[in-house]
VOPAGU-2260 file (C-alpha; in pm, 1 decimal, decimal comma):
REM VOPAGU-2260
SITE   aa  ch    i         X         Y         Z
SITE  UNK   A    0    5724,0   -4728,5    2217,6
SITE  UNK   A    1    5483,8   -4980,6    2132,8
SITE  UNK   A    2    5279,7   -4892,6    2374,9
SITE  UNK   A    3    5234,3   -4506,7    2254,6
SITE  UNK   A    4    5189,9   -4621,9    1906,1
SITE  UNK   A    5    4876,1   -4824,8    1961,6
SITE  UNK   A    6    4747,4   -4528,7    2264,1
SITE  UNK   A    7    4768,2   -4296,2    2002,4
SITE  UNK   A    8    4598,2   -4472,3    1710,1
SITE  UNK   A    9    4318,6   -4590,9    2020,0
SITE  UNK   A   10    4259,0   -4219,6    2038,9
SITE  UNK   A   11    4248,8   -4148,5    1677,3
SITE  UNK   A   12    3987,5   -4386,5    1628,9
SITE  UNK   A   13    3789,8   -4254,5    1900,9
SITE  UNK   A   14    3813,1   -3870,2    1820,1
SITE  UNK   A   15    3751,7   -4005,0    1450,3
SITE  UNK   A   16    3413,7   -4165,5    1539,0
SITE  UNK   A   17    3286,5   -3826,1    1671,3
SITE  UNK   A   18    2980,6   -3669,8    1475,5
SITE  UNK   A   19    3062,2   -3349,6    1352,2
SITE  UNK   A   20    2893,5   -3037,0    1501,9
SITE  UNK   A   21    2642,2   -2810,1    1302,5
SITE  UNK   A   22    2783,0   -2486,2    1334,2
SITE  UNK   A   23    2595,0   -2203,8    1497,0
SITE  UNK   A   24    2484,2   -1841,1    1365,9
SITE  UNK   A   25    2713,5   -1596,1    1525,1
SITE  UNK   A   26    2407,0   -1337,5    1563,5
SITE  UNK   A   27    2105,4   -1574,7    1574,9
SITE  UNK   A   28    1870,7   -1274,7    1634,9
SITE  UNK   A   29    2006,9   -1043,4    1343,8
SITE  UNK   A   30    1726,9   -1140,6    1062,2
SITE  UNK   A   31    1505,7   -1069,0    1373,4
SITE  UNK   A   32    1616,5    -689,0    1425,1
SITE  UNK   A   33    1655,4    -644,0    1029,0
SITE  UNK   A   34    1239,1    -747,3    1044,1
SITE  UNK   A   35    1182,6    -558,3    1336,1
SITE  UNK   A   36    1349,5    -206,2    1243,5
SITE  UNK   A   37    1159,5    -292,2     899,7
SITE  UNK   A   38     838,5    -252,9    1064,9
SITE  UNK   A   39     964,8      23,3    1295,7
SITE  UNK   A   40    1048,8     192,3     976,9
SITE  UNK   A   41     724,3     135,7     786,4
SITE  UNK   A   42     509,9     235,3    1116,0
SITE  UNK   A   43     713,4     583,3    1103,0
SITE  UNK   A   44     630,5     612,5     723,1
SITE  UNK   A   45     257,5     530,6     774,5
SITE  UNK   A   46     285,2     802,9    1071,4
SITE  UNK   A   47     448,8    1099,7     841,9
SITE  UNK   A   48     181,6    1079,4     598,9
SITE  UNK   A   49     -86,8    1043,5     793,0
SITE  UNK   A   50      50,4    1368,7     970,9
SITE  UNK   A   51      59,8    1526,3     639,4
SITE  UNK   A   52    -321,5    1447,8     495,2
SITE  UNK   A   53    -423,8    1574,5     824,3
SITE  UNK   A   54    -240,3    1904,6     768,6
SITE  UNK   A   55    -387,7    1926,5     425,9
SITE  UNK   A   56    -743,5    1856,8     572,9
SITE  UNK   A   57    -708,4    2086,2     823,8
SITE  UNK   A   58    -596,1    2359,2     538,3
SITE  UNK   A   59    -891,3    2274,2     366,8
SITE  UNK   A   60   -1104,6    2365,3     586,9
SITE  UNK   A   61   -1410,1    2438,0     328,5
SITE  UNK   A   62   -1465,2    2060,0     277,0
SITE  UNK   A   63   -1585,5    1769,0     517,1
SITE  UNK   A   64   -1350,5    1476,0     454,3
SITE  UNK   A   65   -1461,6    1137,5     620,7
SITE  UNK   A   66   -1201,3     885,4     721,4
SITE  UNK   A   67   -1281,6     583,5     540,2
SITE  UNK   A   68   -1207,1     262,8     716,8
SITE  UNK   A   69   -1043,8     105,6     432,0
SITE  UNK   A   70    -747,0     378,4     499,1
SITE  UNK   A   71    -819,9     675,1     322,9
SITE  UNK   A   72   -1022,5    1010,4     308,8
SITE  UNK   A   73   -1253,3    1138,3      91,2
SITE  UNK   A   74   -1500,3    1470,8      42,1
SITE  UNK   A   75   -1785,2    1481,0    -164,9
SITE  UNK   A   76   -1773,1    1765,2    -460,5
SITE  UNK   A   77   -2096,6    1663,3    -645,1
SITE  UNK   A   78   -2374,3    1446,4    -434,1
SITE  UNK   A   79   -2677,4    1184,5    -574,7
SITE  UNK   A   80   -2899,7    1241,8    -306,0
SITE  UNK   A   81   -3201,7    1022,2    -494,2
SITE  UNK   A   82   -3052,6     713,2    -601,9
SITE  UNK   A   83   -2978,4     405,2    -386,2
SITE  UNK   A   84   -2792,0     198,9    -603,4
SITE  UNK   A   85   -2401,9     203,4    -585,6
SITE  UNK   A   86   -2134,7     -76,9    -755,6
SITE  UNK   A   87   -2076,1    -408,0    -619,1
SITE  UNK   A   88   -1851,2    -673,1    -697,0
SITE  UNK   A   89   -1856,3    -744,4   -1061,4
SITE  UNK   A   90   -1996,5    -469,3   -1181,6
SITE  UNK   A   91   -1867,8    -276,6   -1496,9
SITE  UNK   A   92   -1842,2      88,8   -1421,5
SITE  UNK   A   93   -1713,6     387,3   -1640,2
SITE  UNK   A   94   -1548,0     621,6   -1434,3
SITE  UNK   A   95   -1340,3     958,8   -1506,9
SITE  UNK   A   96   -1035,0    1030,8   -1275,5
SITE  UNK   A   97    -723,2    1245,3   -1247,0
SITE  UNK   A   98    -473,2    1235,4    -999,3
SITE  UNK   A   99    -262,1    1482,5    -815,4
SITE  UNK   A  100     -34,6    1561,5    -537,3
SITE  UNK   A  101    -159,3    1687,8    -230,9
SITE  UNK   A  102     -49,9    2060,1    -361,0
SITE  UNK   A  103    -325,1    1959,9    -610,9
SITE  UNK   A  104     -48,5    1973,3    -863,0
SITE  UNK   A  105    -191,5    1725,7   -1122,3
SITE  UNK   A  106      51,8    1458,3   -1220,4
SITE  UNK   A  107    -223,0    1285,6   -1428,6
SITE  UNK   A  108    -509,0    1479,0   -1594,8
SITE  UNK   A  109    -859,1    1291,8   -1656,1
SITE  UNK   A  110    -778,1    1380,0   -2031,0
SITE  UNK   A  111    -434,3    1210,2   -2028,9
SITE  UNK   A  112    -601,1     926,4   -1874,3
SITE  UNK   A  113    -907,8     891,2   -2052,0
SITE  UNK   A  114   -1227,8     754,9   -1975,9
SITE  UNK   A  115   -1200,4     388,9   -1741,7
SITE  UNK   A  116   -1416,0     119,0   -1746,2
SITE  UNK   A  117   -1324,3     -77,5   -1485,2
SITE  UNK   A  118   -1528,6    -429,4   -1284,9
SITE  UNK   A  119   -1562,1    -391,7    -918,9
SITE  UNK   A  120   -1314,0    -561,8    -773,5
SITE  UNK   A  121   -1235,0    -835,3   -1053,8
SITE  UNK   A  122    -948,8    -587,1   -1233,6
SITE  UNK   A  123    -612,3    -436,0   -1050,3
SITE  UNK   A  124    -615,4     -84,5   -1002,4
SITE  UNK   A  125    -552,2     218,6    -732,9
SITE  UNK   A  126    -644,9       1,2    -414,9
SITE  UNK   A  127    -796,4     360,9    -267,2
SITE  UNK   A  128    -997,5     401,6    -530,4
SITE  UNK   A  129   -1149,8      69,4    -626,7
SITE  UNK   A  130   -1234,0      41,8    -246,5
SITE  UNK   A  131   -1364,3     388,2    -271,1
SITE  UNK   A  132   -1603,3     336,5    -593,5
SITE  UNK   A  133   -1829,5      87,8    -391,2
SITE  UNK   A  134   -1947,6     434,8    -205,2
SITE  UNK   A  135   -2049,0     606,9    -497,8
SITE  UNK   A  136   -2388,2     692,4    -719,5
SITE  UNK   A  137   -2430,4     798,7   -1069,4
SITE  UNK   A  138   -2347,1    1112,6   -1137,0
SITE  UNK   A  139   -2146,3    1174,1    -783,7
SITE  UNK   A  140   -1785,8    1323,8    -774,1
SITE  UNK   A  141   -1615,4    1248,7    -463,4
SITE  UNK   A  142   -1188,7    1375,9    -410,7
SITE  UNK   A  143   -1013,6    1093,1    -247,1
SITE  UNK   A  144    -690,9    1173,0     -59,2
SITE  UNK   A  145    -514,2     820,4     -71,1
SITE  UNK   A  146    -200,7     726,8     107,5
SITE  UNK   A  147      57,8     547,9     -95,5
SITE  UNK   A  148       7,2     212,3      90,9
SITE  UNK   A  149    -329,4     257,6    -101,7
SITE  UNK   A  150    -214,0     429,3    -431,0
SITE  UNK   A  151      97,1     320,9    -568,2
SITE  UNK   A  152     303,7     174,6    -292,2
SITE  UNK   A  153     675,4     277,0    -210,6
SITE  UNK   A  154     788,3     237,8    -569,6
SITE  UNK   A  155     509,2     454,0    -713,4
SITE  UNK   A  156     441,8     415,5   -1064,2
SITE  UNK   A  157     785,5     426,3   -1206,5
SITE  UNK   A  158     699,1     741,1   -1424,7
SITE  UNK   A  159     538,0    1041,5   -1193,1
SITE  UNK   A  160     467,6     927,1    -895,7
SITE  UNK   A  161     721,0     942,0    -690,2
SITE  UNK   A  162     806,8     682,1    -363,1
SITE  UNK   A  163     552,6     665,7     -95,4
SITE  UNK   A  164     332,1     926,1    -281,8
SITE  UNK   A  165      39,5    1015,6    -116,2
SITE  UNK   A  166    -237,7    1146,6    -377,1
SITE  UNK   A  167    -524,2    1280,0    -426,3
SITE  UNK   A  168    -802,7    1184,4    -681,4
SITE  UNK   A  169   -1124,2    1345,1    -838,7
SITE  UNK   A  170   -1361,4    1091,4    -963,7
SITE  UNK   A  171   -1677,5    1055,3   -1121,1
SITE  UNK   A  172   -1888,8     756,8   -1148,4
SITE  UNK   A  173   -2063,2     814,3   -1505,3
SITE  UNK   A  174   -2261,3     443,8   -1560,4
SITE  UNK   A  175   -2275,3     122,9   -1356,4
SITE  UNK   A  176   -2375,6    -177,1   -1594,0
């Protein structure tokens, strides 16, 4: 009996000196596929709208739109054909804008928003647009058709633009200083 006593407290202290195990994730690759259908999900998004300007270019079929390669299109309403000079970084410019769906509902009117002043690239604004300012002249009035990952995202403005808006934008550069 002696015998078992000391066997069994022998194997206590050896199970007892064991170091514990870290335990394992159960699904190791589930943050993985959460990431991936993420991006699955976004690339479909990206896909639908980019279906939809398409269909509205093709519609409007009186205008030339360029694809920019900053991600969106734009036409040209009013051309500067003799000045050179456009904005750079840093520049103040005074700008007029509205902003509508691509119904050309207006959710924003140029008088509701007033007259911007806005430096190149040194204040936050509509991504599509500040990108798109840096192509203009004095006096020009080009429509940008912006996609939301551009314009306001997939929140949208919280107000009247809804989720993953794509809109479109008339705007005039008035003064570079």
């Amino acid at each position: 009996m002696k015998t078992n006593f000391y066997f069994i407290i022998f194997l206590l202290l050896i199970l007892s000196c064991s170091k514990p195990q870290p335990r394992r994730p159960i699904n190791p690759k589930a943050s993985t596929t959460i990431f991936q259908n993420n991006i699955e999900t976004a690339k479909k998004m990206v896909k639908y709208e980019e279906e939809q300007i398409l269909a509205f270019i093709k519609k409007d079929s009186l205008k030339v739109y360029q694809n920019s390669s900053n991600g969106f299109w734009y036409t040209y309403k009013n051309k500067n054909f003799t000045d050179t000079i456009t904005p750079k970084t840093g520049d103040i410019v005074e700008i007029e804008y509205d902003i509508r769906g691509l119904n050309d509902s207006i959710i924003y009117s140029k008088e509701e928003l007033g007259l911007k002043t806005y430096r190149v690239d040194k204040e936050d604004f509509i991504s599509g647009i500040q990108r798109g300012i840096k192509l203009m002249k004095i006096g020009e009035t080009i429509t940008f058709v912006i996609p939301s990952y551009n314009a306001f995202g997939i929140t949208g403005d919280g107000n009247k633009i809804g989720m993953n808006k794509t809109i479109k934008s008339n705007v005039k550069l008035i003064n570079i200083k």
